[in-house]
C-alpha positions in Angstrom: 30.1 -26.8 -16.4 28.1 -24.7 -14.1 30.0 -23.3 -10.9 27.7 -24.8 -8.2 28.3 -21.9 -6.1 26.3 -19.5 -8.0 22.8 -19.6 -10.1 23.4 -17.5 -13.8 20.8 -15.4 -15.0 21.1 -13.8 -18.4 24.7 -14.8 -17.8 25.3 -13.1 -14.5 26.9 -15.1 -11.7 24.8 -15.0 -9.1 25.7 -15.7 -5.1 23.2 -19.0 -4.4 21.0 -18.9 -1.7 18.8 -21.9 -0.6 15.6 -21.6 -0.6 15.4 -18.3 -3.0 13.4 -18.0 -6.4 14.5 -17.3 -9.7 12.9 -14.0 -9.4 14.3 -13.1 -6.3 17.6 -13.9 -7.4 17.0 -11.7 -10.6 16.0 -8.8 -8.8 19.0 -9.1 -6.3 21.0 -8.9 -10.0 18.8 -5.7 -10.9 17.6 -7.7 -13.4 13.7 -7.2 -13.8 11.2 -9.6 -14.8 7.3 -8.6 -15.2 5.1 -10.1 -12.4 1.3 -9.2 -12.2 -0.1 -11.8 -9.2 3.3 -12.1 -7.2 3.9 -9.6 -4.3 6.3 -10.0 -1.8 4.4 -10.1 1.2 2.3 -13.4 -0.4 3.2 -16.9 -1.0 3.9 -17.2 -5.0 0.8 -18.5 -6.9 2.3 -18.2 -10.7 -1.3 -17.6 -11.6 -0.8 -14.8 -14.4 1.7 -16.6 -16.3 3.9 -13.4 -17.8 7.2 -14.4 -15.6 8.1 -17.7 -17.2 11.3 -17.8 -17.8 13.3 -20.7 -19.5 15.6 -22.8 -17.7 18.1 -25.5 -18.3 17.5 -28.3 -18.6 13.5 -28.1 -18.0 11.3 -28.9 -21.3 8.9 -26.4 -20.3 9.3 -22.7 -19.3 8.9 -21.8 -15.2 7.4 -19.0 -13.4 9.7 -17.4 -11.8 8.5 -16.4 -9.2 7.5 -19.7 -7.6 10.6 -21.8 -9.4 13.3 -22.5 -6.4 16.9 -21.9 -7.7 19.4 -24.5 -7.3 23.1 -24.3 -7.5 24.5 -24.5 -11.1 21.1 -23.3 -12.6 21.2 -21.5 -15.5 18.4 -19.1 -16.4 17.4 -17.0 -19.5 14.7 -13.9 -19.2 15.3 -12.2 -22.4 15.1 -15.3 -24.9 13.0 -15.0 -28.4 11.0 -17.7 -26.6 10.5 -16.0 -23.3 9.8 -12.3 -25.4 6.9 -14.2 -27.9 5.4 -16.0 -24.6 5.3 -12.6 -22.9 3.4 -11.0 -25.8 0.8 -13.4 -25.9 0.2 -13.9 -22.1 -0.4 -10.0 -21.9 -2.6 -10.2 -24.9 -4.6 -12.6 -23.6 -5.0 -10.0 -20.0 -5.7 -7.5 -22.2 -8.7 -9.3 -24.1 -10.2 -9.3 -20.5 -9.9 -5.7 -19.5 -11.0 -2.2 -21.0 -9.2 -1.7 -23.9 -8.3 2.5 -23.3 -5.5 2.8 -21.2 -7.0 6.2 -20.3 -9.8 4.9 -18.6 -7.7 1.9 -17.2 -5.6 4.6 -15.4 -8.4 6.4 -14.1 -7.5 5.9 -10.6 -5.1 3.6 -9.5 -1.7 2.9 -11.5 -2.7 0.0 -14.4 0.6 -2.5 -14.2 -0.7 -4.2 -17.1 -1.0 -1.5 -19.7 2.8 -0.6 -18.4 4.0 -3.8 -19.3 1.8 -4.1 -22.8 3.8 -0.8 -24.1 7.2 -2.1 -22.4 6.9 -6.0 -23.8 4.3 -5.7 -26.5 1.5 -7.5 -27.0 0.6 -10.5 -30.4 -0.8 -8.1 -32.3 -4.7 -7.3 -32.0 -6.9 -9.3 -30.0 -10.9 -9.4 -30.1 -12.1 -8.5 -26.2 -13.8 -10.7 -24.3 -17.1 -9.4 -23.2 -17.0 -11.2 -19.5 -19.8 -12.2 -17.3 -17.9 -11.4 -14.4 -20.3 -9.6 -12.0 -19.0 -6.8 -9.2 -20.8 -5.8 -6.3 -23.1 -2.6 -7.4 -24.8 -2.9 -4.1 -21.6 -2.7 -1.4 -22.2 0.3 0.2 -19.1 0.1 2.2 -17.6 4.1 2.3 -14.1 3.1 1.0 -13.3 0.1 -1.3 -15.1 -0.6 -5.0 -14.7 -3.4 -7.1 -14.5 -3.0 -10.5 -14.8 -6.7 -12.4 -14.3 -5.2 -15.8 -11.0 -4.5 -14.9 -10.2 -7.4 -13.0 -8.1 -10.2 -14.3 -8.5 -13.2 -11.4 -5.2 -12.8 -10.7 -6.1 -13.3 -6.8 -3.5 -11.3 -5.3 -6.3 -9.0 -3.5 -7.9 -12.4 -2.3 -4.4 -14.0 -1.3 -3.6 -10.8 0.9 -7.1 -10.6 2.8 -6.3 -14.6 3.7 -2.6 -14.6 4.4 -1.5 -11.2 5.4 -5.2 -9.5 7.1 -6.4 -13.3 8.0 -9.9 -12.5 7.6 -10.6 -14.5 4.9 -13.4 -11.5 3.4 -13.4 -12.0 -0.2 -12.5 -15.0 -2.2 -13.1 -16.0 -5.9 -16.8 -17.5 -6.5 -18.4 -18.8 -9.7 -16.5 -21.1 -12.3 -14.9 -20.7 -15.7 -15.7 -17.0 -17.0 -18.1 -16.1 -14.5 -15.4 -16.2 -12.0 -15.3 -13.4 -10.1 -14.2 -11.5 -6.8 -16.9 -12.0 -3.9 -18.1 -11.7 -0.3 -19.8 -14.8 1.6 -23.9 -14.4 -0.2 -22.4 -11.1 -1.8 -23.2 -9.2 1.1 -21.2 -5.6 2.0 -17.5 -5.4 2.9 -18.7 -3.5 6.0 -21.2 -6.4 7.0 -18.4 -9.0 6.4 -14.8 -9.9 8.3 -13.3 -7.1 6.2 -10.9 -4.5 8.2 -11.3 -2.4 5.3 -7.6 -2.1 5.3 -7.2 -1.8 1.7 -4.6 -4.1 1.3 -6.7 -5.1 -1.5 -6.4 -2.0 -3.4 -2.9 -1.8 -2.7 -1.5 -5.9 -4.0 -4.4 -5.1 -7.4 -2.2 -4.6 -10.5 -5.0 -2.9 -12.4 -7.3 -0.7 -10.8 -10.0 -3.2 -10.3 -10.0 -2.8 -6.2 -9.6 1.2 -5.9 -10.3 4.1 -3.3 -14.4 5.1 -3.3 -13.6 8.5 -2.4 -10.3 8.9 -4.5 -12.7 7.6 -7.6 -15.3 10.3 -7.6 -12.7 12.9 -6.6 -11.5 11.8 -10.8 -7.6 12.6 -10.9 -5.7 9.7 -11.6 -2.6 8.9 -9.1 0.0 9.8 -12.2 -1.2 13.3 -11.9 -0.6 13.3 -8.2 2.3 14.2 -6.4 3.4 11.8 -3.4 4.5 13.3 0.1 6.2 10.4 2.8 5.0 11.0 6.1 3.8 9.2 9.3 0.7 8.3 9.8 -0.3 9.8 13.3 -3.4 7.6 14.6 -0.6 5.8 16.4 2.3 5.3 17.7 3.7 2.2 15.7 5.1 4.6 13.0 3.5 3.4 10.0 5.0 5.4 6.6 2.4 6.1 4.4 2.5 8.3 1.3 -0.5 11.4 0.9 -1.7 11.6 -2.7 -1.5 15.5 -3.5 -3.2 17.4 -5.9 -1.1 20.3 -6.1 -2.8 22.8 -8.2 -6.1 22.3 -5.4 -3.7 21.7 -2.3 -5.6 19.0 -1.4 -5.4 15.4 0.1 -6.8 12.8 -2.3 -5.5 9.8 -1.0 -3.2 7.5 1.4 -0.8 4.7 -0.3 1.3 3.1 1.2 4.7 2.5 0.4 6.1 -0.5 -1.4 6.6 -3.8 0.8 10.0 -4.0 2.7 10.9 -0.3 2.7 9.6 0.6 5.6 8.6 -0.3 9.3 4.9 -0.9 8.2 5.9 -3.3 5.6 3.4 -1.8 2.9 0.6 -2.2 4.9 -2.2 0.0 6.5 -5.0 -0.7 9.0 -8.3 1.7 7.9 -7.5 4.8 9.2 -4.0 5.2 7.9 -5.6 4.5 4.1 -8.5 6.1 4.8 -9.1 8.4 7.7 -7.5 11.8 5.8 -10.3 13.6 5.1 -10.0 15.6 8.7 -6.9 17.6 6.8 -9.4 19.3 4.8 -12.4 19.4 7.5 -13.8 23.6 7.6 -13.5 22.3 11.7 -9.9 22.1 11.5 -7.3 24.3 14.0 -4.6 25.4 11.6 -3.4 27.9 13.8 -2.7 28.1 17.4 -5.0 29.5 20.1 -4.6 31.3 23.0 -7.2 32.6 26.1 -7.5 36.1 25.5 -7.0 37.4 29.5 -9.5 39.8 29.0 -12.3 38.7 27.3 -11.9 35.1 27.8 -12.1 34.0 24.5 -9.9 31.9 22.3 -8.0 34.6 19.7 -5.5 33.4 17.1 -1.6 33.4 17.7 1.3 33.0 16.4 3.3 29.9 17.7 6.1 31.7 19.6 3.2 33.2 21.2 2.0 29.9 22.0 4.7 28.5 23.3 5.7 31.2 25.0 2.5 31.3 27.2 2.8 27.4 27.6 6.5 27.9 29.2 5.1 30.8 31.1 2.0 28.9 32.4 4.3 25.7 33.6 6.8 28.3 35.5 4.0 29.8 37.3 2.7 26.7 38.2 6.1 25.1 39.0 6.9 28.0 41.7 3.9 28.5 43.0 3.2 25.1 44.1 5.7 23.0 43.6 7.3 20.9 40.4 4.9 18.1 41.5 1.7 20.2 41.1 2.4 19.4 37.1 1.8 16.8 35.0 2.5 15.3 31.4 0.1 13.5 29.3 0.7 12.0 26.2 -1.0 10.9 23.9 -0.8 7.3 21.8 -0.7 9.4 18.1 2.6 10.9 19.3 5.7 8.4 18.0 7.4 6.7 19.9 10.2 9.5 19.8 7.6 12.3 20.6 6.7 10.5 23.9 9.9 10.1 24.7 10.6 13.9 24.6 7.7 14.6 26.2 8.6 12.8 29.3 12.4 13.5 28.9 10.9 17.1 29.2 9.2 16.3 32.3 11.6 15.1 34.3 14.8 16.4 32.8 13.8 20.3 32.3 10.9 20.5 35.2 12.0 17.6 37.8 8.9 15.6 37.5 7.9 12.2 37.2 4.3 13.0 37.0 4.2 11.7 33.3 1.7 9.8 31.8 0.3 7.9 28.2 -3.1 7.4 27.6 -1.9 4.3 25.8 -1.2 2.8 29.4 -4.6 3.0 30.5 
């Protein structure tokens, strides 16, 4: 009999803990089972069907992700049952996709071609030629939708209502003309879309992608990904630049997967989409200073910089007095960059003149 203190999966005892799901348990286990519609940051909706597992006692298979685990329960993942069931739920995605994984992968990573060569698929299956429309009119600047990659898994839909509450998209039509829409169609940009791309982010196969990372035409597998902090803030949001290495170029912002960081996985439209300034022909990328003589901004190195910002505070500072300075700010610093700043001001100059534009 079952020790009622722990759930077994795949005949590890696992600690039980009310309220979890079978798949939440399994992962806590490192034991992995293939989800397409679940993300953590969304209510379960078991609507792709490839994590049903088999559990004791139940007739039919569950999904785990949506199944709550009770104590005593005994689950299989890796069953003859569980393996054939897998095979032909991803063949049945696969009829309703583009068949080359090379063009599946053209921009965004393609979870469902992953799992087809990990799990295998029932053997050759006839594609479905969909009616499933897009939107070849949304001239928004940053998010396409691609229906012929789409599998109505809802996930981008789910996201816009429960994590961005606005509610911008949904799924219109019935049966196979089922599809991912705005209110009449119109533009994301004329809707309650943030253009947040949360979308992009929860789609497991490219069917919501980056406008401008599409017609750059390097997939994200041949890009290298640098963790940084996204700077049109000071909440600290972690966000992962897309590099091309051999062009040293920006192609895109990802964000990193939910729970590791302080964002959560999420971004707001200029931390997904706002990069392009890095590469702008406007762009400073090296420190100015007044040229005494001729007036005129001439490049420098940094120490030379900062060495004629500490020079320029000093003279201040005597001549007038440590309270003819001031410290501003600004709201892109992080929160440990403004406290520097004013630790700065009052600790190394003896000033409280110290200010954030955020406070105005």
């Amino acid at each position: 009999m079952s020790d009622s203190r722990f759930v077994i999966i795949d005949g590890n005892e696992i600690d039980h803990r009310p309220g979890e799901t079978v798949l939440e348990a399994a992962r806590r286990a490192e034991i992995e089972i293939p989800v397409l519609c679940h993300d953590d940051r969304l209510e379960p909706a078991g609507a792709c069907r490839v994590c049903l597992v088999e559990i004791e006692g139940q007739r039919l298979m569950q999904p785990a992700c949506a199944y709550k685990t009770t104590p005593g329960m005994v689950v299989r993942t890796e069953t003859s049952r569980v393996a054939r069931n897998r095979r032909f739920i991803l063949s049945l995605h696969m009829a309703d996709t583009v068949q080359d994984r090379a063009v599946a992968d053209d921009a965004n990573p393609n979870r469902l071609f992953e799992y087809a060569e990990r799990y295998g698929t029932a053997g050759d299956w006839i594609p479905v030629d969909s009616p499933r429309t897009g939107r070849p009119h949304d001239d928004n600047p940053f998010v396409a939708y691609r229906p012929d990659r789409c599998i109505l898994c809802a996930a981008c839909v789910r996201y816009c209502d429960e994590v961005e509450a606005v509610s911008a998209i949904t799924l219109a039509n019935r049966g196979a003309h089922t599809t991912i829409s705005t209110a009449d169609e119109i533009a994301l940009h004329h809707s309650t879309c943030e253009l947040c791309g949360g979308c992009i982010d929860v789609c497991p196969t490219g069917a919501m992608t980056e406008k401008p990372a599409l017609a750059y035409g390097k997939p994200e597998r041949e890009l290298d990904k640098v963790r940084t902090t996204c700077n049109f803030c000071g909440v600290g949001c972690q966000l992962d630049l897309n590099v091309d290495r051999a062009a040293n170029r920006v192609v895109k912002a990802t964000s990193p997967p939910p729970g590791t960081t302080v964002n959560d996985g999420n971004l707001c439209v200029k931390g997904r989409f706002a990069n392009d300034f890095i590469h702008h022909e406007d762009r400073l990328t090296v420190p100015l200073v007044r040229n005494p003589v001729t007036g005129k901004l001439d490049e420098a190195t940094w120490d030379e910089a900062l060495d004629r910002v500490v020079r320029g505070l000093r003279d201040v500072s005597e001549q007038h007095g440590v309270d003819a300075l001031a410290f501003i700010s600004s709201s892109r610093c992080t929160g440990e960059e403004n406290y520097l700043l004013q630790k700065m001001a009052r600790a190394a100059f003896g000033t409280h003149n110290v200010h954030q534009c955020a406070a105005t």
